[in-house]
C-alpha positions in Angstrom: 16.6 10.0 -21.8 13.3 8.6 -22.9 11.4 10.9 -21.1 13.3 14.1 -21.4 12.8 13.2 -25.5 8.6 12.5 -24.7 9.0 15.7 -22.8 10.6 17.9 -25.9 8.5 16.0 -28.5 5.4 17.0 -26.6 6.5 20.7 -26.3 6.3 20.3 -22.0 8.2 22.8 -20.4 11.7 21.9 -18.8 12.8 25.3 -17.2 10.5 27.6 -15.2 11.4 25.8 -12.1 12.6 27.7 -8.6 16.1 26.9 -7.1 14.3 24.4 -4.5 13.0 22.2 -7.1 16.5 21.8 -9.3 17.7 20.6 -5.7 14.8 18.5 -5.1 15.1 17.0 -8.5 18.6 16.2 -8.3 18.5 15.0 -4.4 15.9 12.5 -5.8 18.3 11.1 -8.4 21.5 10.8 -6.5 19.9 10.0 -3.4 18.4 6.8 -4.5 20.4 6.0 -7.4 24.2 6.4 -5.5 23.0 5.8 -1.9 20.6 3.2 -2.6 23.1 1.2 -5.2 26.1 1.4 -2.0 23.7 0.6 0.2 22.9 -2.5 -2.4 26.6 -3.6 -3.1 27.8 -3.1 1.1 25.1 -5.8 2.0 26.5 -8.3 -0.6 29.5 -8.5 1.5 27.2 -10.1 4.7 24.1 -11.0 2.7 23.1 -13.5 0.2 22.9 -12.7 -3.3 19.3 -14.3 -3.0 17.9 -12.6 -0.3 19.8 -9.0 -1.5 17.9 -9.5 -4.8 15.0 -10.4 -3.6 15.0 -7.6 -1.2 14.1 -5.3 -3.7 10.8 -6.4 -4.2 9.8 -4.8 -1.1 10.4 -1.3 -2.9 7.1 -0.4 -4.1 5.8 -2.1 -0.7 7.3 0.3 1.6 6.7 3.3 -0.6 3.2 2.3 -0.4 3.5 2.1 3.0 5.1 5.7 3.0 2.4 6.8 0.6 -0.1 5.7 3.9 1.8 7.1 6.5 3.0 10.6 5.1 0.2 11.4 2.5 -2.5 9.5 3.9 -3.0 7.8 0.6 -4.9 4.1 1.0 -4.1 1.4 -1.2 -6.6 -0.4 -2.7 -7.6 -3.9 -2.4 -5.4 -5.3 -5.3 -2.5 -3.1 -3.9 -2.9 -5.0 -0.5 -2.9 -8.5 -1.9 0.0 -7.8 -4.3 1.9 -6.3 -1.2 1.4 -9.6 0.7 2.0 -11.8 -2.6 5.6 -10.2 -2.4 5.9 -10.3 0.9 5.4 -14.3 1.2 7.3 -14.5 -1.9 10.5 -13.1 0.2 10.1 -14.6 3.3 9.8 -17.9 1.3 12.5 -17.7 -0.7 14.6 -16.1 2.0 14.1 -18.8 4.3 14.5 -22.0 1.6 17.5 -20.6 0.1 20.4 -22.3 1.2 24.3 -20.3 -0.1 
């Protein structure tokens, strides 16, 4: 909503797009948003509240880690050592976290 009003405020366009990118744009809401919400709400029923929270910290590390493998796109230093910061973090708090 916020950025469909920036959008209109600003005067950017919001039609000239082909067929393939309406699909495209609305495959990359539901697909995440529905999918990745089931997805989120199935594993409470054999996962830890804890570790299925914490889980999704790892979010912008794997798309990082997509951005490397399918675009070829390197991370910088800071990027790295946040990655592994949240990496630790989970396994920490995955493994100290009893119930």
């Amino acid at each position: 909503m916020t950025l469909g009003s920036v959008a209109v405020e600003t005067g950017a366009s919001l039609s000239g797009y082909a067929r393939r990118e309406w699909v495209l744009f609305v495959a990359m809401a539901l697909v995440p948003g529905v999918v990745g919400h089931t997805v989120l709400n199935s594993a409470l029923r054999y996962v830890r509240l804890t570790a299925v929270s914490v889980s999704l910290l790892c979010e912008p590390v794997a798309s990082t880690f997509l951005a490397l493998v399918l675009l070829n796109e390197v991370p910088g230093a800071v990027t790295v050592l946040g990655a592994a910061v949240v990496l630790v973090g989970i396994a920490v708090t995955t493994r100290t976290r009893s119930g």
